[in-house]
KOLNUVEX-340040 format. One record per residue (C-alpha): residue number from 0; x, y, z. Coordinates in Angstrom, 2 decimals, always signed. Each point is the difference from the previous one (the first is absolute). Layout:
BEGIN
[NUM, [X, Y, Z]],
...
END
This chain:
BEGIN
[0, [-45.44, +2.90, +23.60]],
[1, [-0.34, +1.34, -3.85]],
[2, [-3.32, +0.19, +0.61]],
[3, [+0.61, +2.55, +2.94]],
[4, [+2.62, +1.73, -2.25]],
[5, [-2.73, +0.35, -3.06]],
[6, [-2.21, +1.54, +2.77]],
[7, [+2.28, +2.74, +0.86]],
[8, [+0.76, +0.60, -3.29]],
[9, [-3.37, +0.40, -0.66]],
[10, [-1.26, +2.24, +2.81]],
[11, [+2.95, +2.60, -1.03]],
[12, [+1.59, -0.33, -3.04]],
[13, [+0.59, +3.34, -0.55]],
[14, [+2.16, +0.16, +3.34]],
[15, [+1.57, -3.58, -0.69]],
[16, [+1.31, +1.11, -3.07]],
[17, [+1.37, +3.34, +1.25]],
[18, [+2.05, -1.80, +2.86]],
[19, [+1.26, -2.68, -2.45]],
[20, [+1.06, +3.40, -2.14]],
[21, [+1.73, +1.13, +2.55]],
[22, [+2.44, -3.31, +0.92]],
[23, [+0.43, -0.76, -3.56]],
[24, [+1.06, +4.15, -0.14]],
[25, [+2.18, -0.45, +3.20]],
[26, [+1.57, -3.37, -1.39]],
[27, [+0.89, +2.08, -3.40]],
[28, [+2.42, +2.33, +1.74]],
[29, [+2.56, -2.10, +0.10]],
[30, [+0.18, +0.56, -3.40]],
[31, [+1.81, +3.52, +0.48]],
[32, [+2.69, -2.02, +1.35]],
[33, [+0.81, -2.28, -2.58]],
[34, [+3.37, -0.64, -1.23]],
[35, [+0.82, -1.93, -3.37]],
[36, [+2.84, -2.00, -0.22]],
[37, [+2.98, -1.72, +1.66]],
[38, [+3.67, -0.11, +0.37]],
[39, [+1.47, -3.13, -1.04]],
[40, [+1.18, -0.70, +3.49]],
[41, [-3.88, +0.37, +1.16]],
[42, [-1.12, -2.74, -1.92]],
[43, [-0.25, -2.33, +2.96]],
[44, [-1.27, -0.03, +3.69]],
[45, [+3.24, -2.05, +0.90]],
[46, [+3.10, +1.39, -0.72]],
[47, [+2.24, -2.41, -2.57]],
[48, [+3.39, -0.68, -0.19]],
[49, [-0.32, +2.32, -3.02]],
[50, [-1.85, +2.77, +1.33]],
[51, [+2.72, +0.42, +3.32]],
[52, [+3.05, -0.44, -2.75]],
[53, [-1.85, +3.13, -1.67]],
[54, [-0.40, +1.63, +2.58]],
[55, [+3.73, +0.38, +1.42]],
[56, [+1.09, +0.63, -3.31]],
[57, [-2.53, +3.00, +0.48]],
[58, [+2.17, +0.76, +2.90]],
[59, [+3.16, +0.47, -1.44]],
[60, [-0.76, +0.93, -4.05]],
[61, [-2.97, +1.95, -1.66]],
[62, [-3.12, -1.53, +1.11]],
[63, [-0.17, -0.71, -4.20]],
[64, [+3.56, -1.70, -0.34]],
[65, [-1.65, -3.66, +0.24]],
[66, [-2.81, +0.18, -2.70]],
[67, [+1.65, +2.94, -2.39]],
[68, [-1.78, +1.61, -2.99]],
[69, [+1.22, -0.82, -3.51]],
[70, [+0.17, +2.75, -2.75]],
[71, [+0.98, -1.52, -3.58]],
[72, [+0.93, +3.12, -2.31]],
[73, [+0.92, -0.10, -3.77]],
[74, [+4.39, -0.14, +0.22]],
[75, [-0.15, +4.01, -1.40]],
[76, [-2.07, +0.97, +3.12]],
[77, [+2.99, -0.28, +2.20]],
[78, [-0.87, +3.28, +1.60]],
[79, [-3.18, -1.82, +1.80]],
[80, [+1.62, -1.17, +2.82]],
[81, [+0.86, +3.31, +0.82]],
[82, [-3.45, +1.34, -0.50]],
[83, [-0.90, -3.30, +2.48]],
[84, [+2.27, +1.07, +2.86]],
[85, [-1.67, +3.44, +0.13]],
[86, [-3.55, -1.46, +0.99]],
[87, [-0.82, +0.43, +3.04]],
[88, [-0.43, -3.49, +1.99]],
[89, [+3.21, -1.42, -1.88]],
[90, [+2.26, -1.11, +2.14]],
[91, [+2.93, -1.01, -2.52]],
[92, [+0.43, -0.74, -3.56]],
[93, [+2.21, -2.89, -0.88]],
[94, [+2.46, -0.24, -3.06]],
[95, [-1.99, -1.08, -2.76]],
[96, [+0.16, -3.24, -2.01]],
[97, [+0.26, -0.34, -3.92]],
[98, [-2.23, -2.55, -1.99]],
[99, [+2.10, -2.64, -1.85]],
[100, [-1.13, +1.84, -2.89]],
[101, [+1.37, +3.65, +1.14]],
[102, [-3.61, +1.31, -0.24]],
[103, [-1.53, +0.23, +3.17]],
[104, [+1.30, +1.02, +3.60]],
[105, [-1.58, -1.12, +2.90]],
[106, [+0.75, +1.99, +3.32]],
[107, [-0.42, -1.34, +3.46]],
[108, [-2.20, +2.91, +2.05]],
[109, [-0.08, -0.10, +3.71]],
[110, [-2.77, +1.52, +1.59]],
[111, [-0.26, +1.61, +3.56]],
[112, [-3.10, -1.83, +0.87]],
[113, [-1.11, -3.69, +0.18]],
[114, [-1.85, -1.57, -3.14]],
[115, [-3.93, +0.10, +0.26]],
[116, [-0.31, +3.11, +1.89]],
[117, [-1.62, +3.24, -1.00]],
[118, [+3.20, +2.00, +0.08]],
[119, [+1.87, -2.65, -2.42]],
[120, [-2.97, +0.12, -2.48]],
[121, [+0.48, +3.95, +0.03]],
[122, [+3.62, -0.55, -0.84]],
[123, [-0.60, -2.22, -2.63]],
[124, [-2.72, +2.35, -1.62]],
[125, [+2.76, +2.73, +0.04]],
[126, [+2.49, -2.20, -1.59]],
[127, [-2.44, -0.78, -3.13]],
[128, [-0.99, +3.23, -0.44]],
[129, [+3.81, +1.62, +0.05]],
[130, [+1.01, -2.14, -2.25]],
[131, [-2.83, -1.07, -2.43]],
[132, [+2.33, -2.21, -2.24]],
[133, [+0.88, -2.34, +2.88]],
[134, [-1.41, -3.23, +0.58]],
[135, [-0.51, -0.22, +4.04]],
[136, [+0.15, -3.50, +1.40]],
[137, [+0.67, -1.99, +3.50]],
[138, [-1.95, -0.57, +2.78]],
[139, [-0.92, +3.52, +0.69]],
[140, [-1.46, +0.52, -3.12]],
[141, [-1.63, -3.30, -0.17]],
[142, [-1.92, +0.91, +3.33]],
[143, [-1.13, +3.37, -1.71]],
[144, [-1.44, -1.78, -2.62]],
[145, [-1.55, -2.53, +1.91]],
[146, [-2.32, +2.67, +1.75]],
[147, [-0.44, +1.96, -3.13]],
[148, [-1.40, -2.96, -1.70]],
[149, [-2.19, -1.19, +3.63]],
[150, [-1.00, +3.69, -0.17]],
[151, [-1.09, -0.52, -3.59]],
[152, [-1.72, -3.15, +0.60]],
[153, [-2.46, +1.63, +2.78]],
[154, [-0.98, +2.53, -2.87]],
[155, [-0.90, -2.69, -2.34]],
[156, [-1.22, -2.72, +2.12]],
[157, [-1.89, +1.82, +2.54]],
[158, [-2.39, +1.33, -2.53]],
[159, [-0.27, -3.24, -2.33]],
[160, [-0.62, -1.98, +3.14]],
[161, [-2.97, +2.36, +1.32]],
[162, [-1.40, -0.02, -3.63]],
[163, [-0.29, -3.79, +0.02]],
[164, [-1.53, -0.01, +3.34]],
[165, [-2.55, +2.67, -1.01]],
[166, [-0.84, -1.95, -3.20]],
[167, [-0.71, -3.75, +2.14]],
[168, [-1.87, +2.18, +2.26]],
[169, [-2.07, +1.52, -2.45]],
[170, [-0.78, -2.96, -1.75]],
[171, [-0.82, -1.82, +3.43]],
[172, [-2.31, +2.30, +1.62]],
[173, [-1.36, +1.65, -3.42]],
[174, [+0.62, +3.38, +1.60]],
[175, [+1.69, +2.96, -0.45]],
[176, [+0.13, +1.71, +3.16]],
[177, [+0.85, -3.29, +2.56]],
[178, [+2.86, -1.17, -2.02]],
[179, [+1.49, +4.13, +0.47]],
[180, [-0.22, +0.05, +3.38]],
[181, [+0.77, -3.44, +0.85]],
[182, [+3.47, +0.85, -1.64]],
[183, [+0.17, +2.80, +2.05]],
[184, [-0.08, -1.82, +3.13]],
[185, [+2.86, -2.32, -1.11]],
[186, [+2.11, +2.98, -0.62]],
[187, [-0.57, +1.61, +2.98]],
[188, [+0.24, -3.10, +1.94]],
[189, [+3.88, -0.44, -1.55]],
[190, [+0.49, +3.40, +0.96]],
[191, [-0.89, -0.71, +3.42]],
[192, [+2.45, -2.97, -0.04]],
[193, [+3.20, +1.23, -1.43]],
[194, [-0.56, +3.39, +2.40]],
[195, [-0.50, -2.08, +2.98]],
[196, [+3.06, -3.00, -1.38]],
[197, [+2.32, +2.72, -0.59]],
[198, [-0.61, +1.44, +4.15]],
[199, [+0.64, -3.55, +1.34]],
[200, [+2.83, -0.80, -2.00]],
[201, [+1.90, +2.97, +0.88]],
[202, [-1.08, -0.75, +4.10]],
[203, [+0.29, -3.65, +0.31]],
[204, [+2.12, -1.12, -2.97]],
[205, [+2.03, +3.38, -0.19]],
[206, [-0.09, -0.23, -3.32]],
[207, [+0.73, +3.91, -1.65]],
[208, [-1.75, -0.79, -3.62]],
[209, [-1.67, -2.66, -2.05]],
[210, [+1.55, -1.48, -2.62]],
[211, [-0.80, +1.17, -3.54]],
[212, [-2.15, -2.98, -1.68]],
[213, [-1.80, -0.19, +3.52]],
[214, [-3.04, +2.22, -0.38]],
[215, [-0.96, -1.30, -3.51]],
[216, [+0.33, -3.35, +1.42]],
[217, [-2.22, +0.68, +3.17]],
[218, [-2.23, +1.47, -2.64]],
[219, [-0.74, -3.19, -2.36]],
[220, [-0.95, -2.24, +3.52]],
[221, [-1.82, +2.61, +1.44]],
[222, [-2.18, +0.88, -2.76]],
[223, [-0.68, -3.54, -1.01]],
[224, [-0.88, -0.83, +3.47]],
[225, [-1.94, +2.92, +0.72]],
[226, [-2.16, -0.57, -3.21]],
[227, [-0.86, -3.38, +1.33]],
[228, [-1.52, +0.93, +3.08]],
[229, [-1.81, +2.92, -2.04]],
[230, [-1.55, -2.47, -2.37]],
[231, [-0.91, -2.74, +2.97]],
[232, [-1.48, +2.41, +1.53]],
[233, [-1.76, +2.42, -2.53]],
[234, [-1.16, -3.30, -2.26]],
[235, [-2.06, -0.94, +2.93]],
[236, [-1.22, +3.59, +0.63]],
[237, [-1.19, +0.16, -3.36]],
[238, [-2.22, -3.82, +0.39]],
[239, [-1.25, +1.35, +3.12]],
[240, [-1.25, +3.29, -1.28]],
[241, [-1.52, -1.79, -3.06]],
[242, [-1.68, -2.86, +2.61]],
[243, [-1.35, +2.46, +2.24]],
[244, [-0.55, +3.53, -2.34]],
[245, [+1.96, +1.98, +2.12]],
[246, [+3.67, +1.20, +0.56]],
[247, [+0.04, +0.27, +3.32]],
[248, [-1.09, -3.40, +1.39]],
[249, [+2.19, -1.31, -3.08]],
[250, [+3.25, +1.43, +1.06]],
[251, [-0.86, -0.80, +3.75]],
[252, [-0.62, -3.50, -0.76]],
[253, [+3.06, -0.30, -2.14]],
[254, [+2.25, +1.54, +3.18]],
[255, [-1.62, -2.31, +2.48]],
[256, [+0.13, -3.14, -2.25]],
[257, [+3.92, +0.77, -1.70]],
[258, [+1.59, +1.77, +2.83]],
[259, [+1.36, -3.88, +1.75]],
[260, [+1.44, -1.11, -3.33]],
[261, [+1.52, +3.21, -0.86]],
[262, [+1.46, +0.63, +3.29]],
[263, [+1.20, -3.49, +0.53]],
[264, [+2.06, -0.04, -3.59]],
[265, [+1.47, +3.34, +0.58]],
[266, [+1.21, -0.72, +3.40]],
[267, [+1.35, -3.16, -1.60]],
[268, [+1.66, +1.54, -2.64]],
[269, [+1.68, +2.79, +1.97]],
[270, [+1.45, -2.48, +2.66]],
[271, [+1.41, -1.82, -3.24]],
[272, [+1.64, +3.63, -1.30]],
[273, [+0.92, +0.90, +3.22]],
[274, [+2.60, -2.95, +0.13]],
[275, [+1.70, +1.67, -2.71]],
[276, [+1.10, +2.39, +2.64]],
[277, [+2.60, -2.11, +1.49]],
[278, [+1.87, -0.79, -2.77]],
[279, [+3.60, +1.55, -0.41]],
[280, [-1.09, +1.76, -3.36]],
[281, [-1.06, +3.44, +0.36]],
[282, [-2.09, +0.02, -3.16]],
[283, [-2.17, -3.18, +1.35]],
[284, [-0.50, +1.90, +3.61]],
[285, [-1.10, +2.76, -1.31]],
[286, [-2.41, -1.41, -2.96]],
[287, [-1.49, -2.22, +3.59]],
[288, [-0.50, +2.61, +2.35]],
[289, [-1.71, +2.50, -2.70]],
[290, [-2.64, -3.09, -1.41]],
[291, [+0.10, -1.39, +3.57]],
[292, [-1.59, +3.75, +1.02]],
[293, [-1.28, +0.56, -3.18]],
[294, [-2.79, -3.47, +0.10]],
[295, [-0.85, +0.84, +3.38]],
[296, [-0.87, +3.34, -0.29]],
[297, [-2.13, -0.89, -3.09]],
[298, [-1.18, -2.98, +1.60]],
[299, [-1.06, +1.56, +3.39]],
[300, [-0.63, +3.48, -1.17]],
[301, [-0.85, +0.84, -4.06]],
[302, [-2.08, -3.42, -0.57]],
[303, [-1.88, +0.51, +3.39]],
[304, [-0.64, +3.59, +0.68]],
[305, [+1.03, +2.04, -3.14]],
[306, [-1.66, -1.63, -3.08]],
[307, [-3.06, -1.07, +2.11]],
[308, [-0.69, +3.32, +1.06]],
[309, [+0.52, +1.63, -3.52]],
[310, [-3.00, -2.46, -1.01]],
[311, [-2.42, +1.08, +2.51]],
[312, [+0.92, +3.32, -0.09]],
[313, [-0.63, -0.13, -3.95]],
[314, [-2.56, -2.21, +0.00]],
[315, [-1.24, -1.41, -3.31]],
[316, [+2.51, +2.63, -1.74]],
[317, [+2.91, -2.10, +0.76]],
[318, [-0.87, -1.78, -2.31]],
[319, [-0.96, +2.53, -2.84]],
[320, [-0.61, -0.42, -2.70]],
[321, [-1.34, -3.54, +0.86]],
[322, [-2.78, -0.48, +2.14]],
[323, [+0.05, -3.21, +1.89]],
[324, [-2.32, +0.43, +2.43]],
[325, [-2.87, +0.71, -2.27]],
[326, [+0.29, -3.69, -1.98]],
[327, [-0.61, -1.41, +3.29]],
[328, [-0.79, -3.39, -0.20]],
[329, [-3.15, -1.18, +2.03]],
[330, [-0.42, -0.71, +3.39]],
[331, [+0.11, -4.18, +0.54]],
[332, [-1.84, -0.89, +3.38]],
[333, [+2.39, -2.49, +1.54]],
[334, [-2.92, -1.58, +1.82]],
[335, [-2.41, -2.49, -2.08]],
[336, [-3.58, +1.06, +0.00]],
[337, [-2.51, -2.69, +1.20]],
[338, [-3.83, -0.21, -0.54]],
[339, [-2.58, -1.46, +2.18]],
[340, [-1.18, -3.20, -0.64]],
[341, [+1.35, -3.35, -1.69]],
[342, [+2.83, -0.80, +2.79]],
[343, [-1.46, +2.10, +2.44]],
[344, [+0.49, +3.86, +1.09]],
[345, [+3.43, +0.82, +1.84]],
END
């Protein structure tokens, strides 16, 4: 069947690799739909005890009254929770409590909407910056800073994570041009995932956002993985090309001969993500449906359409500066050669 596959491929890359464009582009839509973060009562696919006790609290008190901010002032700012109860989004502001020491006041702030949801981390941005002196605590605040720091992470991460592929990849394939757009395809390929996770969450799991460490998570697996299959395959593109001198039968050969094992551990490996999806935890359906898309469409699309057809359609200059194909080792006749005589002729 790969065979077949490295056929087509072959007879049209240029129109292979437009079409695979063109579902990895569709698949990246989704992405204009993406919400980050969750409500503390979205946390699971099966409502708790906890979640419904929230909930009818919601009912009948500020949607804020369970989980209330904390803002700790020195004992001469007084005048803060004043400040506090002209913020838009607070609900109430309790009596304040004195230190044992006299020094500090800490005031009990209700808020109008539910910890962990966009209009709660406004609110709590509004609170620091009216009153810069204040320390601002509780659940509401802790959410804010959990995304702030997630959100942090992805600037960080993300780029030290492509940097280390980029450097294994250059040292593997002694290249400078492969290793560039092999990363590409792994980006675009988690692109293609989270878009198309985020449209069949919100259909079949009704799920409004993802939670915040969720896309750096879905990141790490589907990089790794999706670097694997690029150096199974690739690896073997490159000993074909230097066997044979040329790029084209090379990456062919590779396709036909790596397409089984690659297909058979990334349908593997997605069933095994995939079961993450039933679990009650939000976090753990969503990081299985997103790697659960995200392996097959590298699996099944990237590693057998995309990156094959960016070789033939480069040819030798994939691999620039290197040249592979022109340390070609010698042809080995797999038949032994026979003379006439001694044993007789055959």
């Amino acid at each position: 069947m790969w065979a077949r596959v490295a056929r087509v491929v072959g007879r049209r890359p240029a129109a292979v690799l437009l079409g695979a464009i063109v579902v990895l582009g569709v698949g990246s839509l989704g992405l204009t739909k993406i919400d980050i973060g969750l409500a503390q009562t979205e946390q699971f696919r099966v409502k708790p005890e906890a979640v419904t006790a929230q909930e009818a609290l919601a009912r009948h008190f500020p949607a804020g009254a369970a989980q209330p901010a904390v803002m700790i002032v020195p004992a001469s700012a007084a005048s803060a929770g004043d400040v506090a109860r002209t913020i838009p989004g607070v609900a109430a502001v309790q009596p304040p409590e004195t230190s044992d020491d006299g020094t500090l006041l800490k005031f009990p702030v209700q808020l109008t909407d539910d910890a962990g949801t966009p209009a709660a981390d406004q609110t709590i941005k509004r609170l620091r910056e009216a009153a810069p002196a204040a320390l601002v605590g509780g659940q509401p605040a802790a959410d804010l800073d959990e995304r702030t720091a997630n959100l942090r992470d992805d600037r960080v991460v993300v780029p030290l994570i492509l940097g280390v592929v980029l450097l294994v990849l250059l040292i593997l394939l002694r290249s400078l041009l492969a290793p560039v757009l092999l990363l590409i395809t792994v980006v675009a390929s988690y692109a293609a995932s989270l878009g198309a996770a985020v449209v069949v969450l919100r259909t079949f799991f009704d799920q409004p956002g993802l939670a915040s460490s969720v896309p750096l998570l879905s990141f790490l697996f589907l990089v790794a993985l999706g670097v694997d299959y690029n150096i199974f395959l690739i690896t073997r593109a490159r000993d074909e090309t230097r066997a044979r001198g040329d790029t084209r039968a090379g990456t062919l050969r590779a396709l036909a001969a790596t397409g089984g094992v690659i297909t058979s551990a990334g349908i593997l490996l997605a069933a095994v993500f995939a079961v993450l999806g039933v679990l009650p935890v939000i976090v753990l359906t969503q990081i299985g449906v997103i790697v659960g898309l995200g392996v097959l469409i590298d699996t099944l699309l990237v590693r057998t359409i995309v990156v094959p057809a960016l070789a033939l359609l480069l040819g030798d200059t994939f691999w620039w500066p290197s040249r592979p194909a022109a340390r070609a080792r010698p042809a080995v006749d797999p038949q032994p050669a026979f003379t006439s005589g001694g044993s007789g002729d055959r």
